[in-house]
C-alpha positions as CSV (number, residue, x, y, z in Angstrom):
1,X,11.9,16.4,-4.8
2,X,8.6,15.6,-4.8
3,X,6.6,12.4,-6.2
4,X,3.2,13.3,-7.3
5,X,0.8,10.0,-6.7
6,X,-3.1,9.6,-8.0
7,X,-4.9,6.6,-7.7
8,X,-5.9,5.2,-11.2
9,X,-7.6,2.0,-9.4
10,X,-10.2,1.1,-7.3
11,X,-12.2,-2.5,-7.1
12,X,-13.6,-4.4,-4.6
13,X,-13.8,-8.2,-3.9
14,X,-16.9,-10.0,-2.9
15,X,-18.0,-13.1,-0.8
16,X,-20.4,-15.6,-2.5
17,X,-23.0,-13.7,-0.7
18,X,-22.6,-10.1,-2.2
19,X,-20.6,-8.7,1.0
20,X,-17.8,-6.3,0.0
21,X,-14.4,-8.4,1.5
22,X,-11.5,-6.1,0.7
23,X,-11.0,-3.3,-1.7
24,X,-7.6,-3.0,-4.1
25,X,-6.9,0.5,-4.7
26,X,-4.1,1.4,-7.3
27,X,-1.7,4.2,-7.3
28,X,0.7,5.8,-9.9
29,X,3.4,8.6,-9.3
30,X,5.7,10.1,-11.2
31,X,8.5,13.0,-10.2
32,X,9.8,15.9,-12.1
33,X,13.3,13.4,-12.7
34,X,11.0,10.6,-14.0
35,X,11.0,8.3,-11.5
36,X,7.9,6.4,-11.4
37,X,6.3,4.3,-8.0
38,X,3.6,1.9,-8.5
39,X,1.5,0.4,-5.9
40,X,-1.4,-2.1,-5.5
41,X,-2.6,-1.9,-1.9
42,X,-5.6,-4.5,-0.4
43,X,-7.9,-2.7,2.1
44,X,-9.3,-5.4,4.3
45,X,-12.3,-5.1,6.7
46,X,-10.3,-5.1,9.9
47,X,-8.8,-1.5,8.7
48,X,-11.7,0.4,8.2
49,X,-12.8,1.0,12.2
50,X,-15.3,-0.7,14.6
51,X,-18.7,-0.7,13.3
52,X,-17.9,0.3,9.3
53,X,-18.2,-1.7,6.2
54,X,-17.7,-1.1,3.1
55,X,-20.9,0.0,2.4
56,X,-20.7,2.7,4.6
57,X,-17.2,4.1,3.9
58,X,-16.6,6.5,0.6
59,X,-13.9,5.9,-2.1
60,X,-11.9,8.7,-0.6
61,X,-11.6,6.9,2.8
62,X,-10.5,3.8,1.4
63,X,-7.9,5.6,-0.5
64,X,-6.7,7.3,2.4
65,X,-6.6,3.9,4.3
66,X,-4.1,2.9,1.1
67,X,-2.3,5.4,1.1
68,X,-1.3,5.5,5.1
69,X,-0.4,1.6,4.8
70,X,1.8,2.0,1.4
71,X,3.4,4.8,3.7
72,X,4.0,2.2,6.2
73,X,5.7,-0.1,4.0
74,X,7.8,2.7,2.6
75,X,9.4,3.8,6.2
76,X,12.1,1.3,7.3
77,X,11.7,0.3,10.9
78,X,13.7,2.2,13.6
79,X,14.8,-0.7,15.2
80,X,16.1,-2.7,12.2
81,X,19.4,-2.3,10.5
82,X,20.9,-3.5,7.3
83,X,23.5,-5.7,7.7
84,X,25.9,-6.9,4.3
85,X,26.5,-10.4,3.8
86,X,30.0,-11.5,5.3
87,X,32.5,-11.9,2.4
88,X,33.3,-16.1,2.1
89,X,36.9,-15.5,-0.2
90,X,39.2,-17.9,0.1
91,X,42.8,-17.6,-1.5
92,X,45.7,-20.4,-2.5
């Protein structure tokens, strides 16, 4: 089953000198069940690559940069398991 996802926002913050600081990019999906995901995902300076700002990175990139780190959060970390809390029952 597959999710489709757009992004339906993109907006950028802004230091009190006019310099782009982070962009928040938006994204909506919906699959053919119903289910919906919605993400807001902050793209900071640090992600964009040595040497790039935001003034010289396009919409697409940053949205690409979005999507890998929502991806991210969505994987569950090989090395972590879920454990259940420990049932605290006590009987008289």
């Amino acid at each position: 089953m597959l999710m489709n996802i757009y992004r339906n926002r993109l907006s950028y913050d802004f230091d009190s000198q006019g310099n782009t600081t982070d962009a928040m990019v938006g994204f909506n999906g919906m699959n053919d069940q119903g289910e919906t995901a919605m993400a807001t995902i902050k793209v900071t300076q640090d992600m964009l690559g040595e040497g790039k700002t935001f003034d010289n990175v396009s919409n697409k990139d940053i949205t690409e940069l979005a999507k890998k780190k929502w991806v991210e959060y969505l994987q569950p970390e090989s090395t972590s398991t879920t454990q259940q809390p420990e049932s605290t029952s006590t009987q008289q």
